[in-house]
C-alpha positions as CSV (number, residue, x, y, z in Angstrom):
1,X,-46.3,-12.9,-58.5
2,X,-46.4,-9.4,-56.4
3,X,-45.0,-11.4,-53.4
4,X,-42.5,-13.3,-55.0
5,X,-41.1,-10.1,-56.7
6,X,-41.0,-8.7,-53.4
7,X,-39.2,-11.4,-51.5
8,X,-36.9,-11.4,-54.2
9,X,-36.0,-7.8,-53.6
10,X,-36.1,-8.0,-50.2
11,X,-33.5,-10.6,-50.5
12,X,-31.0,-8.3,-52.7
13,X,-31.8,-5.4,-50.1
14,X,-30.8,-7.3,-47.1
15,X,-27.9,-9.0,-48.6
16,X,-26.7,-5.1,-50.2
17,X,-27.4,-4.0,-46.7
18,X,-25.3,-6.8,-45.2
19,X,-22.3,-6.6,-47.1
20,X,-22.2,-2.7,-45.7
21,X,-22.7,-3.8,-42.5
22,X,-19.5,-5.7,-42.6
23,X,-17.3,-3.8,-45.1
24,X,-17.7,-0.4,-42.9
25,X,-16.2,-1.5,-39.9
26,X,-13.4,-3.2,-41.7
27,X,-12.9,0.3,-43.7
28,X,-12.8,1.9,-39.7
29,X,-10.2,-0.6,-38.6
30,X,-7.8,0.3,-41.7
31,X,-9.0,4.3,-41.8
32,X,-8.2,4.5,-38.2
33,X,-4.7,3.6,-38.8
34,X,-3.1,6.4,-41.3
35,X,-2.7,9.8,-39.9
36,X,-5.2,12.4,-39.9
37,X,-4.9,14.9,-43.0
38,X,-3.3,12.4,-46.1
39,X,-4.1,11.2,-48.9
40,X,-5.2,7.3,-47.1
41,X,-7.6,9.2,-44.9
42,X,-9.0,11.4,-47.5
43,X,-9.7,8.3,-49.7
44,X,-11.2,6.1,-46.5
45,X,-13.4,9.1,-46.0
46,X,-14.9,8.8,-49.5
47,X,-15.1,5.2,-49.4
48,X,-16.9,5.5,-45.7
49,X,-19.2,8.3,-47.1
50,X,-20.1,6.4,-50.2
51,X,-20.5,2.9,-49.1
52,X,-22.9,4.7,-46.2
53,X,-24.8,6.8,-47.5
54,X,-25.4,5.2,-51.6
55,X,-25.3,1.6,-50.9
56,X,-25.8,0.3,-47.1
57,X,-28.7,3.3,-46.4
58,X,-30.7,3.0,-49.6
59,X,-30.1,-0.9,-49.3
60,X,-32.0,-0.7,-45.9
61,X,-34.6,1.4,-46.5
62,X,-35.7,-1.2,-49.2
63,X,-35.6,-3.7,-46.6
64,X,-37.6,-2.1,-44.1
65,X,-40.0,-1.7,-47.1
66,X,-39.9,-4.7,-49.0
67,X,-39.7,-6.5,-45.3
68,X,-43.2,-5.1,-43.9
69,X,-44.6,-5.1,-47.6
70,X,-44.4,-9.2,-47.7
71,X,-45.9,-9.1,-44.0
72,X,-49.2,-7.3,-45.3
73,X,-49.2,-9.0,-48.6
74,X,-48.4,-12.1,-47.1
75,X,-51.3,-11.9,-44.7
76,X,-48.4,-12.3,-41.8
77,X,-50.0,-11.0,-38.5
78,X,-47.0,-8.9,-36.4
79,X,-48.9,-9.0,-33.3
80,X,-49.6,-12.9,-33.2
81,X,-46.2,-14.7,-34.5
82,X,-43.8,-14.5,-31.9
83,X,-41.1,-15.3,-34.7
84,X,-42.0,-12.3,-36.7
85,X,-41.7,-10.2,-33.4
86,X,-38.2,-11.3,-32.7
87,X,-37.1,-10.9,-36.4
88,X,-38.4,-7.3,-36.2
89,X,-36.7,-6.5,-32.7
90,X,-33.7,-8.2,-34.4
91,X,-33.9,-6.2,-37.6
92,X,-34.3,-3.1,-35.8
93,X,-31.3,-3.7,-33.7
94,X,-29.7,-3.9,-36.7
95,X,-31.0,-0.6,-38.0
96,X,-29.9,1.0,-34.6
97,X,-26.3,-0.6,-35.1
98,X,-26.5,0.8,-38.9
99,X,-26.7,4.4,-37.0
100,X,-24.3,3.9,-34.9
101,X,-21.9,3.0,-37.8
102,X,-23.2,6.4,-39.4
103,X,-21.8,8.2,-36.4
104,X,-18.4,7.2,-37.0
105,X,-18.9,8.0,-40.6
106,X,-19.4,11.6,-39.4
107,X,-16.6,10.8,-36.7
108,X,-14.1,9.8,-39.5
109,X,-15.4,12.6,-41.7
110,X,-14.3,14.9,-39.5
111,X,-11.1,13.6,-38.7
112,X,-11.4,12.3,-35.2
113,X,-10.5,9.2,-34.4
114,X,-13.2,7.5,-32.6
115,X,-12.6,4.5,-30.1
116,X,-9.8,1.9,-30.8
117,X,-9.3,-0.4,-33.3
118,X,-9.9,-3.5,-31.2
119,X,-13.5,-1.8,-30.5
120,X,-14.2,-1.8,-34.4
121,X,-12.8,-5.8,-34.7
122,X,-16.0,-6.3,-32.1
123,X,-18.3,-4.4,-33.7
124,X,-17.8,-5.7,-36.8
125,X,-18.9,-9.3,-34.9
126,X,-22.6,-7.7,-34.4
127,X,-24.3,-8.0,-37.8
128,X,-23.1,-11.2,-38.6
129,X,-24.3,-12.3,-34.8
130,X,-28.0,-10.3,-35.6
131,X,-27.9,-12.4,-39.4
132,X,-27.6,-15.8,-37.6
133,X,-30.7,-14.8,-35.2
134,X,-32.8,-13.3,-38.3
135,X,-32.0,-16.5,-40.7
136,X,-33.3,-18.6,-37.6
137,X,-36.5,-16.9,-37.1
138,X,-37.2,-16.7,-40.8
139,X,-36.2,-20.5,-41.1
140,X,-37.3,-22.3,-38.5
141,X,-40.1,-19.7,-37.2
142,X,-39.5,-20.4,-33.2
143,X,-42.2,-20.6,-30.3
144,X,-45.1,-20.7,-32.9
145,X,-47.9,-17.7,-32.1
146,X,-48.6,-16.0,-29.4
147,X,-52.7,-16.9,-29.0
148,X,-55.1,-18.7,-32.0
C-alpha cells in the first residue's frame, strides 16, 4: 500500500510540476511583450512569482522525493538498470531547465527583459521533449541492466 500511495503521489507531483514547466514560458512570451513598469507586467510578475515558487518548486521537490522513495521501496537498484540511470539524467535535466526558468523569474522580477521571444517559444519545446524520454524509460525500460 506504501508504494502504491507513493507512486500515486509521485504521479500528481510530476504532472503539477509539468504543467509549470510549460505554463511559465508561455507567461515569458506574453510578459515579455507589455512594457516595463504597467499594470500587465506587474500582474505577469505575480503570476511568474507564484506559479514558480508555490506550485512548479514545491511540485518538484515531491518528485525528487516521492521519485527516489519508490526506487528504495521498490527494491529498484540505480546503479544496475540502465533505464533508471537515464530517467534520472533526464529528470535532472529537467530540474536544471526548472532553474533556469527561475532565472528569468528573477530576470522578469526585476524588469529586464531577458532574451527574445522566439528564444522562449524554444524553450518552452524542452520539457515536453524531456517528458517523451522519461515516459519511454519508465514504459518500456530500454537496454535492460547494466551487469546480473
Amino acid at each position: 500500500m506504501l508504494y502504491l500511495s507513493l507512486k500515486v503521489l509521485h504521479l500528481l507531483a510530476v504532472i503539477s510540476w509539468m504543467a509549470g514547466l510549460l505554463y511559465l514560458p508561455r507567461l515569458f512570451i506574453y510578459h515579455h511583450s507589455v512594457s516595463v513598469g504597467g499594470e500587465a507586467s506587474d500582474t505577469f510578475k505575480v503570476m511568474e512569482y507564484r506559479l514558480s515558487r508555490y506550485i512548479m518548486s514545491p511540485a518538484m521537490m515531491v518528485s525528487w522525493a516521492a521519485g527516489l522513495s519508490l526506487i528504495y521501496f521498490g527494491g529498484h537498484n540505480p546503479f544496475q538498470d540502465i533505464w533508471l540511470i537515464l530517467k534520472l539524467l533526464t529528470v535532472a535535466t529537467m530540474t536544471w531547465v526548472h532553474i533556469v526558468y527561475l532565472r528569468y523569474v528573477k530576470q522578469f522580477g526585476d524588469d529586464l527583459r531577458p532574451k527574445t521571444t522566439r528564444y522562449f517559444r524554444v524553450l518552452n519545446e524542452a520539457p515536453t521533449l524531456l517528458m517523451i524520454g522519461i515516459i519511454i524509460f519508465v514504459v518500456f525500460k530500454p537496454f535492460g541492466v547494466l551487469y546480473s
